[in-house]
C-alpha positions as CSV (number, residue, x, y, z in Angstrom):
1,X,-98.8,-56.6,51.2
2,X,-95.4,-54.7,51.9
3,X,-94.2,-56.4,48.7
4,X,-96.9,-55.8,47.2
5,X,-96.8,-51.8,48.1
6,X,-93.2,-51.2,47.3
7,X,-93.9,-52.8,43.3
8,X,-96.8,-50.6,42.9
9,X,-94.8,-47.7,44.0
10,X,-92.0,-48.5,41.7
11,X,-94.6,-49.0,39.2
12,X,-96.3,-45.7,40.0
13,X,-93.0,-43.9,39.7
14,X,-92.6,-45.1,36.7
15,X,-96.0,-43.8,35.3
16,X,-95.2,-40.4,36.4
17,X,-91.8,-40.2,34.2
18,X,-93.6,-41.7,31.5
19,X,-96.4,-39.4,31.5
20,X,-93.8,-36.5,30.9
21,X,-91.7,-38.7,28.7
22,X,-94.2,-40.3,26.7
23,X,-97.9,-39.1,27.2
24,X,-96.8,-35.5,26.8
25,X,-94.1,-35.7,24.5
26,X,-96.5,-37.3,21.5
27,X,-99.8,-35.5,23.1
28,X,-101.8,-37.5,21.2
29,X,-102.6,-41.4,20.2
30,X,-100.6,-42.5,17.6
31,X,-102.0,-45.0,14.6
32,X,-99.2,-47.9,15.7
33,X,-100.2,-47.3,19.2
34,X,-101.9,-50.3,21.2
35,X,-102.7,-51.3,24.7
36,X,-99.9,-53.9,24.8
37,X,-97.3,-50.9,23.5
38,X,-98.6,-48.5,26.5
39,X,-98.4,-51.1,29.3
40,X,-94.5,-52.1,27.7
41,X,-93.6,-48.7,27.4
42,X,-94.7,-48.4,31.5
43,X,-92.2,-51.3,32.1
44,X,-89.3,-49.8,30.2
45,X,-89.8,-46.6,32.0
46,X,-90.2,-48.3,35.8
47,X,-87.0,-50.2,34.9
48,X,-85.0,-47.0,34.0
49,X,-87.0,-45.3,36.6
50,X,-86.0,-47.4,39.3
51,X,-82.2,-47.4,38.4
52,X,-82.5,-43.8,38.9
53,X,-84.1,-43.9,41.9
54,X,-81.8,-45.9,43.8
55,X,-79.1,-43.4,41.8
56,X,-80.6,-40.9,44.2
57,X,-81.1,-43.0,47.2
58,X,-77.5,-44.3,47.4
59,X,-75.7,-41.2,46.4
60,X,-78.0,-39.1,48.6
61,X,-79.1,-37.1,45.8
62,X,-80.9,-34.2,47.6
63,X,-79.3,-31.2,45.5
64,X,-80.9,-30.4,42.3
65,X,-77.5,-30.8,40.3
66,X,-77.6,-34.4,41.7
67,X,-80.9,-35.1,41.0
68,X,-80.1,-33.5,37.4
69,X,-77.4,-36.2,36.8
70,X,-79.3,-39.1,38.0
71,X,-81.9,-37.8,35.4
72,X,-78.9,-37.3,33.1
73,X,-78.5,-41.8,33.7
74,X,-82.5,-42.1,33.7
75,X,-82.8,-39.8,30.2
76,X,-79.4,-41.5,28.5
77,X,-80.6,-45.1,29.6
78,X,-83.9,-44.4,27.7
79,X,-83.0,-42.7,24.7
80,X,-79.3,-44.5,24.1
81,X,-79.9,-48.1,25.3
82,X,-83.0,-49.0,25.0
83,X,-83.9,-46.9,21.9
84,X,-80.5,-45.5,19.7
85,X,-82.3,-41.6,19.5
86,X,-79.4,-40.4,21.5
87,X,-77.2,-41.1,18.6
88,X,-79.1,-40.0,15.5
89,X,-78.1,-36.4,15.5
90,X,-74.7,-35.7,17.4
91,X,-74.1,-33.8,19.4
92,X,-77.3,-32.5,19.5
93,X,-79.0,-35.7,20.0
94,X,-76.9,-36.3,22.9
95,X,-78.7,-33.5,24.7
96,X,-82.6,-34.1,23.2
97,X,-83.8,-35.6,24.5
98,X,-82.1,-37.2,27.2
99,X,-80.9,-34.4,29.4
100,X,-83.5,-31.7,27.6
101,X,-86.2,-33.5,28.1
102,X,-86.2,-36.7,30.6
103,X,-83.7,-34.9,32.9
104,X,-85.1,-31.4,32.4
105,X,-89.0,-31.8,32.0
106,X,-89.8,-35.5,33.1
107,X,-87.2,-35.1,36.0
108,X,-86.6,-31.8,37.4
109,X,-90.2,-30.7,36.8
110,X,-92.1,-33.7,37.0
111,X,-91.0,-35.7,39.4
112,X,-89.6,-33.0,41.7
113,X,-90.8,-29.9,41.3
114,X,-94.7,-30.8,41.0
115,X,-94.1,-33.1,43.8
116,X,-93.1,-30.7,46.3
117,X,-95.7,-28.0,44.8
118,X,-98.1,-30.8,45.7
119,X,-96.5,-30.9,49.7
120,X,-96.6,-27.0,50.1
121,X,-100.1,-27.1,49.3
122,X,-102.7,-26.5,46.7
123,X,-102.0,-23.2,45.7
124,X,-98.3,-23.7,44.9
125,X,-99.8,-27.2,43.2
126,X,-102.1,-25.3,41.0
127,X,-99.5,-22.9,40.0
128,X,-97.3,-25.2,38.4
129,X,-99.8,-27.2,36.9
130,X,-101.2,-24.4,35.0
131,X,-98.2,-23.5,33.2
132,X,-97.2,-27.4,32.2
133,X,-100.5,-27.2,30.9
134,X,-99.6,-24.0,28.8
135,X,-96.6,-25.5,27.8
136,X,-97.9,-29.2,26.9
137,X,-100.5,-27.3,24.7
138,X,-98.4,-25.2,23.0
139,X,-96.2,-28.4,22.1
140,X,-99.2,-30.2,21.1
141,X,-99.9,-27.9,18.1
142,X,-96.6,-28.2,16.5
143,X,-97.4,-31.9,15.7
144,X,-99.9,-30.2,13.3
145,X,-97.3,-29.6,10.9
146,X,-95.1,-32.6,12.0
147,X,-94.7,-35.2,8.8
148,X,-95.9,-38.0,11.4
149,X,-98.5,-35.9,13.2
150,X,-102.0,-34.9,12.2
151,X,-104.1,-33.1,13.8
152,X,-106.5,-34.8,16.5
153,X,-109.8,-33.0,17.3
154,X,-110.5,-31.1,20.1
155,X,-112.3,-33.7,21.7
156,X,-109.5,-36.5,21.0
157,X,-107.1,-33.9,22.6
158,X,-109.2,-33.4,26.0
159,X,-110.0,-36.8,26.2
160,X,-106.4,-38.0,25.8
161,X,-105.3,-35.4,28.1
162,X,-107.8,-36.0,30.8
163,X,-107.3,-39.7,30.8
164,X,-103.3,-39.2,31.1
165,X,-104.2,-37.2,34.0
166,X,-106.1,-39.0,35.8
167,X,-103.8,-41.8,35.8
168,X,-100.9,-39.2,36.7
169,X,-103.1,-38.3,39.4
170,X,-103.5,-42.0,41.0
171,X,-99.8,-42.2,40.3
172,X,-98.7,-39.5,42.3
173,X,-100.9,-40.2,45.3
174,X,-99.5,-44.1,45.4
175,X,-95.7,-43.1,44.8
176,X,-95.9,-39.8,47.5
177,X,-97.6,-42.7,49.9
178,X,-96.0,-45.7,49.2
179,X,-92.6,-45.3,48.0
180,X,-89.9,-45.3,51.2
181,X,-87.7,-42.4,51.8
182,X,-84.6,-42.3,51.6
183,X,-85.3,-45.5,48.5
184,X,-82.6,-47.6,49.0
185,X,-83.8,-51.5,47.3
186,X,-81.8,-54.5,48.0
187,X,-78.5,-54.5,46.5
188,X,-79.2,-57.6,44.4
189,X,-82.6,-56.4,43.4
190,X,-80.2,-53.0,41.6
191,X,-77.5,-55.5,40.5
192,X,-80.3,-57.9,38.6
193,X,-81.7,-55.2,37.3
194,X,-78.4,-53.6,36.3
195,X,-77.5,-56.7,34.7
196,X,-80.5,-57.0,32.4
197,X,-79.7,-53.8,31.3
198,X,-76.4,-54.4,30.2
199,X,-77.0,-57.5,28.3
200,X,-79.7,-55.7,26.5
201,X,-77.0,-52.8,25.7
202,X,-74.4,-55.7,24.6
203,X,-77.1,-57.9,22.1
204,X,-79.4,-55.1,20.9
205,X,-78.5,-51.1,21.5
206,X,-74.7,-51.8,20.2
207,X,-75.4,-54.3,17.3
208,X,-78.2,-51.7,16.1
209,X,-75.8,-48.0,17.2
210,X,-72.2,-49.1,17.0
211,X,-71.3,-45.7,18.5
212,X,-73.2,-46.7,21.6
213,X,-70.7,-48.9,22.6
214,X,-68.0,-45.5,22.4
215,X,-70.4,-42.9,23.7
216,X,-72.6,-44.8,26.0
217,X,-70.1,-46.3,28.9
218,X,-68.1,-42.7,29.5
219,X,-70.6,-40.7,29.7
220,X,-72.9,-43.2,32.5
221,X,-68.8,-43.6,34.2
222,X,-68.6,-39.5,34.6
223,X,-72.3,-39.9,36.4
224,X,-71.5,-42.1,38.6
225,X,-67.8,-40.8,39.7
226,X,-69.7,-37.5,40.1
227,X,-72.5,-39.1,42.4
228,X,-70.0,-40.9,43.9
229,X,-68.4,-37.4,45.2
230,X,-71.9,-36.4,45.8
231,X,-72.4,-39.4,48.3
232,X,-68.5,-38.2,49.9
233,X,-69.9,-34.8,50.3
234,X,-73.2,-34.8,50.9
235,X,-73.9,-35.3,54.8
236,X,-75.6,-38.4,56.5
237,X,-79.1,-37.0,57.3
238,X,-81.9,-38.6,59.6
239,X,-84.4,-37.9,57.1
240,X,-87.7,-37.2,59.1
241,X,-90.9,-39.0,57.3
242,X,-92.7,-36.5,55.3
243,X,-96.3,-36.9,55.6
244,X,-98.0,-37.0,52.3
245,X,-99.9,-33.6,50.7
246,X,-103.7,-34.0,51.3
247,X,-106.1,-35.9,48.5
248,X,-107.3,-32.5,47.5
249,X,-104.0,-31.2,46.6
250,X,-104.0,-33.8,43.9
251,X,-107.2,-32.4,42.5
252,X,-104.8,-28.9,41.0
253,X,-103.2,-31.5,38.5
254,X,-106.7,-31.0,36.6
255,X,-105.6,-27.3,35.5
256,X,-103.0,-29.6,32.8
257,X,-105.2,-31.0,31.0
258,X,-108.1,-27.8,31.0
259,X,-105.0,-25.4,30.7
260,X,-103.8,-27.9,27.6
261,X,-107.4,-28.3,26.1
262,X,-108.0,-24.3,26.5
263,X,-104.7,-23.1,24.5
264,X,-105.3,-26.1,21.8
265,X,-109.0,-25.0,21.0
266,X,-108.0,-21.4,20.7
267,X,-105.0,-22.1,18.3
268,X,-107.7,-24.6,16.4
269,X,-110.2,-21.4,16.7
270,X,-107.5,-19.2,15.1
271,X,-106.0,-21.6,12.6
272,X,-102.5,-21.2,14.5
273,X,-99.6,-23.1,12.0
274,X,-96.8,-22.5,14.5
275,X,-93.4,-24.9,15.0
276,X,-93.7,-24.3,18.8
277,X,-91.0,-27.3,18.7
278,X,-88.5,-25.1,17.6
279,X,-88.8,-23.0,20.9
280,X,-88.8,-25.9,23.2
281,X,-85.3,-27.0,21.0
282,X,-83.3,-24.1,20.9
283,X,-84.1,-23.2,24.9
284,X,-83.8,-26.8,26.3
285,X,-81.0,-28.1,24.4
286,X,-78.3,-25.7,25.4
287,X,-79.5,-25.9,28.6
288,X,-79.6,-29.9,28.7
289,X,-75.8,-29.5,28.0
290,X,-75.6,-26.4,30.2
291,X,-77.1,-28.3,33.2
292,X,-74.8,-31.1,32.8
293,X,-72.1,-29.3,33.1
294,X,-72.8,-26.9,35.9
295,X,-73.9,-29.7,37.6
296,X,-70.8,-32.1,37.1
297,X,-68.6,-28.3,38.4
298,X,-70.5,-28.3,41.4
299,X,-70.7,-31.3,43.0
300,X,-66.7,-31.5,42.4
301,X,-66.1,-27.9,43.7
302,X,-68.3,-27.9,46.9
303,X,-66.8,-28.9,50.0
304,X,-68.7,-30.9,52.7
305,X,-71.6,-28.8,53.9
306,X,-72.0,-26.7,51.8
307,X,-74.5,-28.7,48.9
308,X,-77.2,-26.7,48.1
309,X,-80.7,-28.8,49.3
């Protein structure tokens, strides 16, 4: 049952960054989109997911430029491993949308910032579910106008939303419960699944992105020398076990999808045409790159004590 607990967390954890990553991101169902796709897509994302949560656990990644940079390895490991996006518009693509969008959104905002909205209680909860659900519905217009996209009805939308919430929902409440704190898995357990990644990166991402093999390596070595610092700096903590928020907390993540639903009817209402991608790329890419570096500065120029939790 402990096994059994700790996968399912893993698992869970996984779901959450995919629900940002994924769900989100395309905001609707897709026509090459099947149940088999969905349920690999989870797998992928609990694999990258738990490298980066033993990033955290080992390095004591408590600071938010920590937790940005093992978001930075979660985003890259995604987008420029085990798909080549990362390298289909350089520089650019170095920053969307693995640091402006797994590190920033799925990471930063997903995984951390609703999570301890959900601890300080339902109000704080609410709060920051409401405006991801502005924001996911503003995104979800542009894909009206997107050569791929299409426009889904009102009724697709909501029930695609409400579904991806829900599951979010369940998610949260198993990784908040079941997860341990501080996560630190069995060395070998990392190593294997280290090792799967690399031979993945050797017969598939550089044979199909040659630059991968250039780009790829550096940029994951400058992580992990900065973590590495991190862990130097960052003080041994008895980390007292934080109870987990209240079921009824969990119930403010419904404000997404109504928020979501809300903003898409009216533009739909209104016959709205707008690139609302455009706003989320010209904020969150500079500040993808921004992020990294700041983030890289001050974990090397803060001396023991002094990390910002």
């Amino acid at each position: 049952m402990r096994i059994l607990k700790y996968l399912l967390a893993i698992l869970a954890a996984g779901f959450i960054l995919m629900l940002f990553s994924e769900l989100l991101f395309w905001a609707r169902p897709r026509p090459g989109d099947s149940l088999a796709g969905w349920l690999g897509t989870w797998l992928v994302y609990s694999l990258t997911g738990f490298i980066m949560l033993s990033l955290v656990g080992y390095f004591r990644a408590r600071s938010i430029w920590a937790l940005f940079l093992a978001g930075a390895a979660f985003g890259w490991l995604t987008e420029g491993l085990v798909v080549q996006t990362a390298y289909e518009d350089l520089p650019l693509s170095l920053s969307f949308t693995g640091l402006a969008w797994h590190a920033l959104i799925s990471v930063l905002v997903g995984w951390r910032a609703l999570r301890v909205a959900l601890r300080r209680g339902w109000r704080p909860a609410l709060g920051i579910s409401t405006l991801i659900g502005l924001a996911y519905g503003l995104w979800a217009i542009h894909w009206w106008l997107a050569p791929d996209g299409g426009i889904s009805s009102i009724c697709d939308f909501a029930f695609y939303s409400l579904i991806a919430t829900i599951l979010g929902m369940g998610a949260y409440i198993l990784a908040d419960r079941w997860l341990p704190q501080p996560f630190l898995p069995n060395c070998w357990i990392v190593l294997s699944a280290a090792l799967l990644l690399v031979a993945y990166f050797i017969f598939v991402t550089i044979p199909a992105a040659p630059l991968a093999a250039v780009i790829l390596p550096p940029l994951l070595l400058i992580i992990l020398l900065t973590l590495r610092r991190n862990r130097r700096n960052e003080p041994v903590e008895s980390e007292a076990e934080a109870f987990p928020p209240p079921l009824a907390n969990y119930l403010s993540l419904a404000a997404i999808p109504a928020v979501a639903v809300a903003f898409y009817a009216l533009a739909a209402g209104l016959g709205l045409r707008w690139q609302t991608n455009w706003i989320l790329y010209l904020i969150t890419t500079p500040v993808g790159f921004g992020l990294f570096v700041l983030s890289i500065w001050n974990i090397w120029h803060r001396k023991v004590g002094n990390m910002n939790h």
